[in-house]
N, C-alpha and C positions, 0 to 999 in steps of 0.2 A: 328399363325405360322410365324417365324421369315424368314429373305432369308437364312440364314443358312440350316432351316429344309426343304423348299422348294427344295432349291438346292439340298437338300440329299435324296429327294423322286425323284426330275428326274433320278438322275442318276441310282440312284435303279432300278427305272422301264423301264429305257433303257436296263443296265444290264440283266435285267429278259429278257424282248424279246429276246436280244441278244445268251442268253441261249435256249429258245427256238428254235430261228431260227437252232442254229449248232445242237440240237440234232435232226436233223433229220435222218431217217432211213437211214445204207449205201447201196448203189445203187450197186449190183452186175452186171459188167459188161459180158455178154455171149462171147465174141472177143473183138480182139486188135480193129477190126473196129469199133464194135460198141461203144467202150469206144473211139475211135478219132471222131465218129459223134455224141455223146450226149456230150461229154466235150468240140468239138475243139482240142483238145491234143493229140500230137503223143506220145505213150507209149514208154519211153524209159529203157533202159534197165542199170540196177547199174554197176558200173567199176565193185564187187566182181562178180556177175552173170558172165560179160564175164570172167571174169580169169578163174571160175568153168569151163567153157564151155556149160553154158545149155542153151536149146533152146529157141528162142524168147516167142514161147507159153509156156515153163517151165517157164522163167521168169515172163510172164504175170497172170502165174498162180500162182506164190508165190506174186506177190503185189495183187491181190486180194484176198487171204487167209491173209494177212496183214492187211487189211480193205481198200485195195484201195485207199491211201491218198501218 
């Protein structure tokens, strides 16, 4: 195996775990709280949201029917 082929199987197999790691299941959050005590993160709300006018918890509720990202 030359460092060419070498080289081309680490990054493969880096690649692959890497894959692995982000499919992982989305974590549905119950509340705004408990998504700021499992992530850290204060949920903020998108500029369109407030223009709509809809509520903190309506907001919250459409990013996690979004998948929460």
């Amino acid at each position: 195996m030359d460092n060419f082929e070498k080289l081309q199987k680490i990054v493969t197999d880096a690649m692959k775990n890497q894959l692995k790691t982000e499919s992982r299941p989305s974590v549905k959050y119950s509340s705004i709280e408990e998504y700021k005590r499992v992530t850290g993160k204060r949920f903020r709300m998108t500029r369109e949201q407030t223009e709509r006018g809809v509520s903190r918890e309506q907001a919250f509720q459409e990013f996690i029917s979004k998948g929460g990202k």
